[in-house]
C-alpha positions in Angstrom: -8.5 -12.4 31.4 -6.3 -10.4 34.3 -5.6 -12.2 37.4 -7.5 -10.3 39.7 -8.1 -12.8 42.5 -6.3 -13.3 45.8 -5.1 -16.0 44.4 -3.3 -14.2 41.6 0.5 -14.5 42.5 -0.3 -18.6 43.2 -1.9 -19.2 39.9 1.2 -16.8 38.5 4.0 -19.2 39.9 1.9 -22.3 38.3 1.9 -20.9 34.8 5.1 -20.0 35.6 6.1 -23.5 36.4 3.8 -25.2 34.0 5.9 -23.4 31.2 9.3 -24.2 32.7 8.4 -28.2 32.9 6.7 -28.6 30.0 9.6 -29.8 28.2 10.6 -32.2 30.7 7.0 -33.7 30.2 7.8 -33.9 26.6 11.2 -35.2 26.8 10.0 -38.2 29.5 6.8 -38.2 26.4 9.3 -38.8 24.0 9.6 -42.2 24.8 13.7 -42.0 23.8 15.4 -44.3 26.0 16.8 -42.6 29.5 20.2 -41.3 29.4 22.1 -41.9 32.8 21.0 -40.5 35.9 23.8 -37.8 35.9 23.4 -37.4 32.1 19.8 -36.7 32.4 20.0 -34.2 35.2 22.5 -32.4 33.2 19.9 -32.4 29.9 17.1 -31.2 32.2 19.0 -28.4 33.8 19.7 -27.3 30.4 15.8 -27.9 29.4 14.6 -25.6 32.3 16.7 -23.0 31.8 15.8 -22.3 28.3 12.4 -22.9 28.8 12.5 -20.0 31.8 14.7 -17.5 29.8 11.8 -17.7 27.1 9.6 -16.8 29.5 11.2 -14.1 31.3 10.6 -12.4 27.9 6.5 -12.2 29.0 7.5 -11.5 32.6 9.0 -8.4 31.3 6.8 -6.8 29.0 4.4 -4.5 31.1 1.5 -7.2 30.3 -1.2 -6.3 32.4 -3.0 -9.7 31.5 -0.1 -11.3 34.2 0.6 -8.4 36.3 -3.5 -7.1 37.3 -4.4 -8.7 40.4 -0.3 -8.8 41.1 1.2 -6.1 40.8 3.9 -4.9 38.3 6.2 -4.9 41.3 5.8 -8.5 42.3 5.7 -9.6 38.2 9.7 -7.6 38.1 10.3 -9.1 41.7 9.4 -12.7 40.2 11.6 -12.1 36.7 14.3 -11.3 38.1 14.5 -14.4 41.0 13.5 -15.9 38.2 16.0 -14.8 35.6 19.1 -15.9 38.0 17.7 -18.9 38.9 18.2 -19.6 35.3 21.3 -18.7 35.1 22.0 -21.0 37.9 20.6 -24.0 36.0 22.6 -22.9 32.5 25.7 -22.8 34.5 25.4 -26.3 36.0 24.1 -27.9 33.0 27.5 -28.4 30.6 29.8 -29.7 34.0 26.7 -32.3 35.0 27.6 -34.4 32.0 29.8 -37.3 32.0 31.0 -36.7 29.0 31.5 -39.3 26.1 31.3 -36.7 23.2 31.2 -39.0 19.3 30.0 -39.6 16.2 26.3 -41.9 16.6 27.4 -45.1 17.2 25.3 -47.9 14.9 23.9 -49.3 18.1 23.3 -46.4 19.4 21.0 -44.4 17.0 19.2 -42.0 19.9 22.6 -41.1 21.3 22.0 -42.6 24.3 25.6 -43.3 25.0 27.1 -40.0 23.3 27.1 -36.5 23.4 27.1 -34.1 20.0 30.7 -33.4 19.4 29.5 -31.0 16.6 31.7 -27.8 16.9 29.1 -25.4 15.2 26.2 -26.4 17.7 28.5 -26.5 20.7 29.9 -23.1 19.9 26.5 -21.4 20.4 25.9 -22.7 23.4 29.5 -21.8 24.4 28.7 -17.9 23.9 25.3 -18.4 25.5 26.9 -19.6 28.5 29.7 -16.8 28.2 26.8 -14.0 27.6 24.6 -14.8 30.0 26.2 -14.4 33.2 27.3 -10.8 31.5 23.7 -10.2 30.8 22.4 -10.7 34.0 24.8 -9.0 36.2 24.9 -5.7 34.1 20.9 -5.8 34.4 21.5 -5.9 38.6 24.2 -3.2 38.6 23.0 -1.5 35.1 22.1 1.9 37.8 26.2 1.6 38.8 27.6 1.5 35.1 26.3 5.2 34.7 24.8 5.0 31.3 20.4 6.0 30.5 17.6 4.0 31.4 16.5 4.0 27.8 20.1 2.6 26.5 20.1 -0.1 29.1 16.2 -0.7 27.9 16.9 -1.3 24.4 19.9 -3.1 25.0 18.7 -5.4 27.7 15.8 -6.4 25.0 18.3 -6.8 22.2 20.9 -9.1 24.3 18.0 -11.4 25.4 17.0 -11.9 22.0 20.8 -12.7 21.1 20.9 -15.2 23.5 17.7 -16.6 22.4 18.5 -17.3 19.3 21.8 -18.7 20.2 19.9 -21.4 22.9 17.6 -22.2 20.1 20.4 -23.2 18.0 22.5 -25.1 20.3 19.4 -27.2 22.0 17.9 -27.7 18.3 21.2 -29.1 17.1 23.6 -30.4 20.4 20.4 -31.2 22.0 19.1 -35.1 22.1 15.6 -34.6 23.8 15.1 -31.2 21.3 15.5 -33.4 18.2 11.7 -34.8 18.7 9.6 -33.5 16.4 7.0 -32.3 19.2 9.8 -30.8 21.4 11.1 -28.8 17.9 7.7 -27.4 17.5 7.6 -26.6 21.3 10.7 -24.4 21.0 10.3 -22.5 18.2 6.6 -22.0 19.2 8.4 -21.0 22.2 10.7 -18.8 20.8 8.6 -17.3 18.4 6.0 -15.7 21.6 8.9 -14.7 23.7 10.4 -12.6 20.2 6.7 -11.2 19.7 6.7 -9.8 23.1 9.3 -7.5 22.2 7.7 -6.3 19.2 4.8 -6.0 21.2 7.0 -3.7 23.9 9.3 -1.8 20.8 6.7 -1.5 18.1 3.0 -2.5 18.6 2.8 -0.3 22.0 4.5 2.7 20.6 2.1 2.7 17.6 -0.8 2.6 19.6 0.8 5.4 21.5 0.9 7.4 18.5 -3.0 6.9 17.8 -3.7 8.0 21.3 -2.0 11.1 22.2 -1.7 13.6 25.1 -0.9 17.1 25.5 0.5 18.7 28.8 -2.4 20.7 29.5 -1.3 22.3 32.9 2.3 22.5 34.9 3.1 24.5 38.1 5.7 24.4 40.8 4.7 22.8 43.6 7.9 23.3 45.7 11.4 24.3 44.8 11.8 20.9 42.9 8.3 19.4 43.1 5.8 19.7 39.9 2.7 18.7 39.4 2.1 18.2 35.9 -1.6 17.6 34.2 -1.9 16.0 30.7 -5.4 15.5 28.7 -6.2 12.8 26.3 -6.4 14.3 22.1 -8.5 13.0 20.1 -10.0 10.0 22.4 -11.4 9.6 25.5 -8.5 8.9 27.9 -7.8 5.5 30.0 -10.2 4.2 32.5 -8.1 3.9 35.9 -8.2 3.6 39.3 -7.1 5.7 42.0 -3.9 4.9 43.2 -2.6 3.8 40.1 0.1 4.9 37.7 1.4 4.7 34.3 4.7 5.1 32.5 4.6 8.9 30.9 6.1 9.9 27.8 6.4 14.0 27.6 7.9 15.9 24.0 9.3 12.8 22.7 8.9 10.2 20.2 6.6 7.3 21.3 9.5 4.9 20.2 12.1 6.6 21.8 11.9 4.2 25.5 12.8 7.9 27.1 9.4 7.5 29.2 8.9 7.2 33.4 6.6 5.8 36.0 4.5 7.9 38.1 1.7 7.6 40.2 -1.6 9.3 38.8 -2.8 12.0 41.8 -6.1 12.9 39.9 -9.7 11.0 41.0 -11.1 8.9 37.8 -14.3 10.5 38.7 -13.0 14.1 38.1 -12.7 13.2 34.4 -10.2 12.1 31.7 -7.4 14.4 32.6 -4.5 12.8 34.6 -2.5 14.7 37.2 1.1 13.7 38.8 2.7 15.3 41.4 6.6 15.0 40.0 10.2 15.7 41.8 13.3 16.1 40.3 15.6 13.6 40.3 17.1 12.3 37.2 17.4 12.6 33.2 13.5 13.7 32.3 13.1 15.3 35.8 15.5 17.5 35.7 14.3 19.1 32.9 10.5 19.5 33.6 11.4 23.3 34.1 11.2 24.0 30.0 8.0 21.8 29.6 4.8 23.7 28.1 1.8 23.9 28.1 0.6 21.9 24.7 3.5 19.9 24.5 2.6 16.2 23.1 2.9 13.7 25.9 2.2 9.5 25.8 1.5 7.2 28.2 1.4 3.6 29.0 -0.7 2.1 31.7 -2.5 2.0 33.9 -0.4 -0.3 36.1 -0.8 -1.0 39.9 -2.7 -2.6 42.8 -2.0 0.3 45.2 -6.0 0.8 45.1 -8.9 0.6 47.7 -11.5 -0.4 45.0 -13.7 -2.9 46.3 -11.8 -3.6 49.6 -14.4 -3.2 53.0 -12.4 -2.1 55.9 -13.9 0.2 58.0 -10.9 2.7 57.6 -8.1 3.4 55.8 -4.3 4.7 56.6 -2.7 6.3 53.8 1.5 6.8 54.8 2.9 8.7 52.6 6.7 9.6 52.0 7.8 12.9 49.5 6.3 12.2 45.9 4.4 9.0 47.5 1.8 12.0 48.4 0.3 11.6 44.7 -1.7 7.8 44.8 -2.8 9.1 48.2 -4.2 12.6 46.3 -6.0 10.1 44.1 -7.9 7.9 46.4 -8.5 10.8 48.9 -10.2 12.9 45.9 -12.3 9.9 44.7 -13.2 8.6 48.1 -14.7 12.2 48.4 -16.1 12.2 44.7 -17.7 9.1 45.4 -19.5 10.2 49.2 -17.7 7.1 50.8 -18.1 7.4 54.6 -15.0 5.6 55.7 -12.9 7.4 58.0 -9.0 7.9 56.6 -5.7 8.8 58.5 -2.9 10.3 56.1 0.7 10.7 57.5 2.6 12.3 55.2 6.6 12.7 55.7 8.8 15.3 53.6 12.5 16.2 54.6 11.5 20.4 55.2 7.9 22.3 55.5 7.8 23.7 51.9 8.3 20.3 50.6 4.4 19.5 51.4 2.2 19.8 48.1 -1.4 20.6 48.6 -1.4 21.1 51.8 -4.3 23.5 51.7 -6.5 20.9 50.5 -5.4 18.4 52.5 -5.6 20.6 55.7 -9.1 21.5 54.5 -10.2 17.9 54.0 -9.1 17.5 57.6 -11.2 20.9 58.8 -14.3 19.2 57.0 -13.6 15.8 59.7 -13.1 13.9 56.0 -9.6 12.7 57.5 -7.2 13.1 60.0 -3.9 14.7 58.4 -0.4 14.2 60.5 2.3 15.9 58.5 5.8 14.6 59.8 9.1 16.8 58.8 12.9 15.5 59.3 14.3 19.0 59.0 12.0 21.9 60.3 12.5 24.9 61.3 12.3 26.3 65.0 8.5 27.3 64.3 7.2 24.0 63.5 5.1 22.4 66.2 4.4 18.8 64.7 6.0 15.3 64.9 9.5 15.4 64.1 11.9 12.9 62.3 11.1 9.3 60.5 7.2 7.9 60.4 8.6 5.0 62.9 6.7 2.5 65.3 6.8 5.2 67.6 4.9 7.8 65.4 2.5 4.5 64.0 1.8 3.7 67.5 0.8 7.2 68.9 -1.6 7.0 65.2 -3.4 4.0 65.8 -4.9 1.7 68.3 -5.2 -1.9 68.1 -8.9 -1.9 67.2 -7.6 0.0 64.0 -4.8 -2.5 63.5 -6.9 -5.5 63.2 -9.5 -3.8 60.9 -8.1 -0.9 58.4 -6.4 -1.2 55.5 -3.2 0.5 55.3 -1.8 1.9 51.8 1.7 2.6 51.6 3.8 5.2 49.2 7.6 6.4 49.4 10.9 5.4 49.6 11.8 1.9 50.1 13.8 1.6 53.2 10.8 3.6 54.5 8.3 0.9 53.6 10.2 -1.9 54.3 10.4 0.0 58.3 6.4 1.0 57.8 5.5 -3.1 56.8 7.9 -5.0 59.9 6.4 -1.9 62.3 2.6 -3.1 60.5 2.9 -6.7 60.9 4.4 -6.3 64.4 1.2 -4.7 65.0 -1.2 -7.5 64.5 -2.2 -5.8 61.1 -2.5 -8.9 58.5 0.0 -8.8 55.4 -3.2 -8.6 53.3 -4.4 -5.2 55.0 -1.3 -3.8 53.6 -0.8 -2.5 50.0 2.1 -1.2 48.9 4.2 -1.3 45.3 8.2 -1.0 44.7 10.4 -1.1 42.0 14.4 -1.2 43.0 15.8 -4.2 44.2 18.9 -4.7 43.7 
């Protein structure tokens, strides 16, 4: 069942936390005599962060079962707090002990009083504890090192399964608590969902992929490098979404090749089981949507995302848009028309230069029909342009709204992040409550 209460992210961090201690509630179940304080404190460190790394393998894997009701932005946010606090605890956990490393004494048959001295389980902790700190810090600066998303994709899936494996070994075999019977079932149960998430992610999703095709069925130029792309299902009846979504698209490559992006769908569900995106280029696939065609086999993963109006009641919404943040907004202005809803809507929409803005013609028309109020803001215009000029700042917001609107509308958010970040302090400053805003982002480190 998706978590698709307000409660979502709370009931997220107790799973999350149920996980992680559940093998401190084994170990204390055990009934194995207690260690020393200082001894103990360095076995649980070690508990926790195993248990976590296992399940920053789920965090990970697109699941829409734990990121509906979320957001995939706040499940990535959470895995990777997550995934260094982690580290933290594998780092502390081999200087916490007061060492007293030895064969088991005859007195001592639960190793209450030693430590494994056993090279060939210490050693794969040792490279755990060396790889892990390399993992983690190339998957904060993996955009710096210069190489493709897809490399650092498969990789990054690969290296967590190393170190996986080599945690499972060392707390198996060096571990005292791990010996139980209960807590060995625990971990390789453990183990064994965290490695079937990434066969989920590498092979089960691609293959359903494959059975559920899509062909580019439409691309044009929107601006010099904006396109807007349109794909239709083969073979099946499409995905049911809703507007303001996105998914991660797939165009002239294998299923299994990882080479695939996210983008915000710009179609209405209501206008049928094509999907539209409005596209700009900026990197490996982008760059090259010039020699797409028409018919060319395209896949998709999704839909993702809480950027949706669905079933919320304001009596208005505010839709700011930055560049390529236009297309979610597209989606719910199309199916707020589609669907005859009365609610008045305010788009501001920002681009750097006046041939930058994509469907203007529709949107301007939308406006002519008093459907919405369109505000188009440009940083660089030329000396004919008679609208607002510069950032969408509190200035701009304030001029928009009135106070009767910020402490009833929902406001959606879309574009870069330093301009939502500005858009959500100016918001809140505002008297509009942090649940009246919706936005999604992906880059944060």
């Amino acid at each position: 069942m998706a978590l698709h209460s307000r409660h979502a992210p709370l009931l997220l961090v107790l799973f999350y936390l149920a996980t992680a201690c559940l093998p401190l509630v084994l170990s204390w179940a055990s009934g194995m005599p207690p260690r020393g304080v200082r001894n103990d404190i360095a076995s649980g460190l070690g508990l926790l962060a195993f248990a976590m790394i296992l399940a920053e393998f789920v965090l990970s894997g697109r699941f829409r079962i734990i990121s509906s009701g979320v957001g995939l932005d706040v499940t990535i946010r959470f895995h990777q707090l997550m995934a260094r606090t982690a580290l933290a605890f594998a780092l502390l956990h081999p200087f916490a002990y007061q060492w007293l490393p030895g064969p088991a004494r005859p007195w001592d048959p639960t190793r209450e009083l030693t430590l494994s001295g056993d090279f060939s389980a210490l050693f794969t902790g040792v490279a755990a504890f060396v790889l892990l700190p390399a993992f983690v810090i190339v998957s904060m600066k993996h955009d710096d090192l210069g190489y493709r998303y897809e490399f650092w994709r498969l990789t990054h899936g690969l290296g967590a399964l190393l170190i996986a494996g080599l945690l499972l070994h060392h707390t198996l075999y060096a571990g005292r608590y791990s010996a139980d019977p209960v807590m060995v079932a625990m971990w390789v149960v453990m183990t064994a969902v965290a490695a079937s998430s990434l066969f989920v992610v590498y092979v089960v999703k691609p293959l359903w992929q494959r059975l559920h095709p899509w062909r580019v069925s439409a691309i044009e130029q929107l601006s010099e490098r904006q396109w807007g792309v349109t794909i239709s299902p083969v073979g099946h009846p499409g995905v049911a979404f809703r507007a303001g979504q996105f998914v991660w698209l797939n165009i002239g490559r294998s299923p299994f090749s990882l080479n695939e992006n996210p983008f915000s769908i710009s179609s209405a569900p209501a206008a049928g089981p094509d999907l539209g995106f409005v596209i700009k280029e900026l990197g490996d696939f982008t760059s090259t949507l010039e020699t797409v065609r028409v018919g060319e086999r395209a896949y998709i993963d999704g839909p993702y995302g809480t950027l949706t109006v669905l079933d919320r009641h304001e009596p208005g919404i505010a839709m700011i848009a930055g560049g390529v943040g236009i297309a979610p907004m597209l989606s719910i202005q199309r199916e707020l028309e589609r669907s005859g809803d009365p609610r008045r809507t305010v788009l501001i929409y920002g681009n750097r230069t006046e041939d930058q803005i994509v469907f203007r013609d529709e949107l301007e028309a939308r406006a002519l029909a008093d459907m919405s109020d369109v505000i188009f803001v440009l940083r660089e215009p030329d000396e004919t342009w008679a609208g607002p000029v510069g950032l969408i700042d509190a200035g701009l917001i304030a001029q928009t709204f009135d106070q009767n609107q910020f402490d009833t509308w929902l406001f959606v958010l879309c574009g870069p992040p330093a301009m939502m970040t500005a858009i959500e302090e100016t918001l809140l400053a505002s008297g509009v409550s942090s649940d009246r805003i919706l936005s999604e982002r992906f880059r944060y480190d």
